[in-house]
C-alpha positions in Angstrom: 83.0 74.5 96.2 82.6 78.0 94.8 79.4 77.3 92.9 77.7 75.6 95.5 74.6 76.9 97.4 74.7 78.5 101.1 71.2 77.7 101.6 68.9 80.9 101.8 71.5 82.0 104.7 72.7 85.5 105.1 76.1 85.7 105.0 79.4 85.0 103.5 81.0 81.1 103.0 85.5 81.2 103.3 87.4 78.7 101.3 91.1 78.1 101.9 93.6 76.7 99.5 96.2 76.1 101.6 99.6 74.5 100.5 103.4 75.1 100.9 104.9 77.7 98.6 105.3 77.1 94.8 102.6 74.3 95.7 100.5 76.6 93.2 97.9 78.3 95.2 98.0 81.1 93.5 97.9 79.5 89.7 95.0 77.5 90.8 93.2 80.3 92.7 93.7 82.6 89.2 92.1 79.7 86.7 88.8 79.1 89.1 88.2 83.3 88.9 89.0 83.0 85.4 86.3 80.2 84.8 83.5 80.7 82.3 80.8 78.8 85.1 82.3 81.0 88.1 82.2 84.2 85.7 78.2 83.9 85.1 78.0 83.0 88.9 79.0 85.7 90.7 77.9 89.3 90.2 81.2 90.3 91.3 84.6 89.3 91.1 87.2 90.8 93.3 90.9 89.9 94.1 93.2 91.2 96.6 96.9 90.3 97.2 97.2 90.2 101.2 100.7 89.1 101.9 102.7 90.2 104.8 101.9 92.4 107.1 98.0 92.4 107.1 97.4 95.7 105.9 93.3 96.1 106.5 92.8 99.6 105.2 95.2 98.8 102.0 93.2 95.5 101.6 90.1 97.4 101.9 91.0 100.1 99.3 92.0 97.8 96.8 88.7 95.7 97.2 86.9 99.3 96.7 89.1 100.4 93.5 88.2 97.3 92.4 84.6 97.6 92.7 84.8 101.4 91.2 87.3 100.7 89.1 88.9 104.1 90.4 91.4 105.0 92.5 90.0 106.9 95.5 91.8 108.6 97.5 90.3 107.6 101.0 92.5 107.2 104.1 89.7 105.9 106.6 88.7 102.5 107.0 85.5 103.2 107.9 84.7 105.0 105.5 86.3 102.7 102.9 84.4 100.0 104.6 80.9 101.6 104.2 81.5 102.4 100.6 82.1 98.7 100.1 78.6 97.4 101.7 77.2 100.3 99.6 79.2 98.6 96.4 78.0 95.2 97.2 75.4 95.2 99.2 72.7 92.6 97.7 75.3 91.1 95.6 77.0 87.7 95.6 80.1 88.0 94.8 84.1 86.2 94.8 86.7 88.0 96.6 90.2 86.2 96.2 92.6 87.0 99.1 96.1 85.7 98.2 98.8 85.1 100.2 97.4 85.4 103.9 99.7 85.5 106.6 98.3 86.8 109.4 97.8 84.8 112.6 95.9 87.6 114.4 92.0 87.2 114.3 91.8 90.9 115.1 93.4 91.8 112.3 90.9 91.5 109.6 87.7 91.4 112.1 86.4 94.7 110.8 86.3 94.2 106.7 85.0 90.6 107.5 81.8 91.7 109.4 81.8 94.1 106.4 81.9 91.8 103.5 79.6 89.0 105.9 76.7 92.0 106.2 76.6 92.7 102.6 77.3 89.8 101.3 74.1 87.9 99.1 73.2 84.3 99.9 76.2 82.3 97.5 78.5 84.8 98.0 82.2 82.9 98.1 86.1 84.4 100.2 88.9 82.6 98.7 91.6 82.3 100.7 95.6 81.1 100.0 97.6 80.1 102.5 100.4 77.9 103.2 99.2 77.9 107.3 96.3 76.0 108.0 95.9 77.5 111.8 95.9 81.2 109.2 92.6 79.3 107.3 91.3 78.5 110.6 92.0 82.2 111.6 90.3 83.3 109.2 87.5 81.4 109.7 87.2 79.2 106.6 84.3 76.9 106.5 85.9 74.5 103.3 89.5 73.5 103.1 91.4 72.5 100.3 94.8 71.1 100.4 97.6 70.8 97.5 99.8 68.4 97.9 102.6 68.3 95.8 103.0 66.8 92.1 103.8 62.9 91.7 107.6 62.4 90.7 105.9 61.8 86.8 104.3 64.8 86.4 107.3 66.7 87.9 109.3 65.3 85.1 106.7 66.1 82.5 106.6 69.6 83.6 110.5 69.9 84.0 110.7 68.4 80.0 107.8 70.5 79.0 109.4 73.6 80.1 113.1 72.3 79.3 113.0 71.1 76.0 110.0 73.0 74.0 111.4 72.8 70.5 113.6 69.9 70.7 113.1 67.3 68.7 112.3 63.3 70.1 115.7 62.3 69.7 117.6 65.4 71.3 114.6 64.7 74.1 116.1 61.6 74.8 119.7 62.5 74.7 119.1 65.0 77.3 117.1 63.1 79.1 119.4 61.7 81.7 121.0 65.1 82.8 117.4 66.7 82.9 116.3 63.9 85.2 118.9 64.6 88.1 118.1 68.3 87.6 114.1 67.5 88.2 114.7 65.5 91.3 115.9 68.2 92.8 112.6 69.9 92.4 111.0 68.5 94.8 107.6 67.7 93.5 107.2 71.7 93.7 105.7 72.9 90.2 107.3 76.5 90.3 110.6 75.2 91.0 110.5 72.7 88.4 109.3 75.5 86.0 111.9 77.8 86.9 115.0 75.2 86.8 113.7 73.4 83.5 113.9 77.1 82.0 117.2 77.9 83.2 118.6 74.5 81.4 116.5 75.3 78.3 118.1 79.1 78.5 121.5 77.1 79.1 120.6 75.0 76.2 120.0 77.3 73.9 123.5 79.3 75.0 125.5 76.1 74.5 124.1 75.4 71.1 124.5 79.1 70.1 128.0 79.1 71.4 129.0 75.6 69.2 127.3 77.4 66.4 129.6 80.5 66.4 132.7 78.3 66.9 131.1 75.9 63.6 130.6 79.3 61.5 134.6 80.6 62.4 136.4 77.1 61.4 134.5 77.5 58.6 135.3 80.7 57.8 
């Protein structure tokens, strides 16, 4: 979707990747602008985390430091605004906006006519969202939903994370109580990240723990 041609078109194309939290959005928003293919696409590459509220002249300063690579210390959107079209004005470029909340069209109407006037034919928005009506908002012309993991791939994640370092057979001993611990996960990938490395981290305290009380019978 992102290397793919607008035509000869002025203008800008919006694609949403839009999921439910710890879906991975973000994670799959950061290894497309860190792709070798998108990196000798676009002229210039450009993210911005949006979350909540919708802060248009913050957004817009961060897209210009970004651009300069200096922090400037401008306090009117318009004027931050016109020294974006001056930054990429005949350029095609990617601009990641993570984590868009806003249900208000009105909110970002000003940096989008912005970024669509200056933008170069091929020029990409990537947007993530877990609201679709936000993607519709924000006037996305590509969607991409991200379901969640198959139960399998949960598990292999959940092990991956849980037991780095342990051998087949501790794996297998293991295995059962891991198991109850990554159906709880829900098929989410960040959940089953963070609870397979709170068991390892519990793991790794219980085996320290049997190791100190081995070393003082022994003593």
């Amino acid at each position: 979707m992102l290397l793919s041609k607008n035509g000869q078109e002025r203008g800008i194309h919006i694609i949403s990747i839009v999921g439910m939290g710890g879906i991975g959005k973000t994670t799959l928003a950061q290894i497309v602008y860190n792709d070798r293919e998108v990196n000798a696409y676009f002229q210039k590459k450009l993210w911005a985390c949006v979350s909540y509220p919708f802060d248009e002249i913050r957004i817009a300063k961060a897209i210009l430091e970004a651009l300069t690579g200096i922090p400037l210390g401008l306090h009117e959107l318009n004027t931050v605004l016109e020294k974006i079209h001056e930054s990429i004005m005949g350029k095609k470029f990617l601009l990641v906006l993570d984590d868009v909340w806003t249900e208000d069209e009105r909110k970002w109407q000003s940096l989008k006519c912005c970024l669509k006037s200056s933008a170069s034919p091929g020029s990409k928005i990537l947007v993530t969202t877990r609201k679709e009506n936000v993607a519709t908002i924000m006037g996305c012309t590509r969607l991409f939903n991200l379901g969640k993991l198959s139960e399998e791939e949960c598990w292999s994640l959940f092990s991956q994370v849980a037991f780095s370092g342990w051998n087949h057979k501790a794996r297998q001993i293991l295995a059962d109580i891991g198991k109850k611990i990554a159906d709880k996960c829900n098929c989410l990938p960040l959940l089953a990240k963070t609870l397979g490395g709170l068991l390892r981290k519990f793991l790794l305290l219980l085996l320290l723990l049997l190791l100190l009380f081995l070393l003082r019978l022994l003593c």
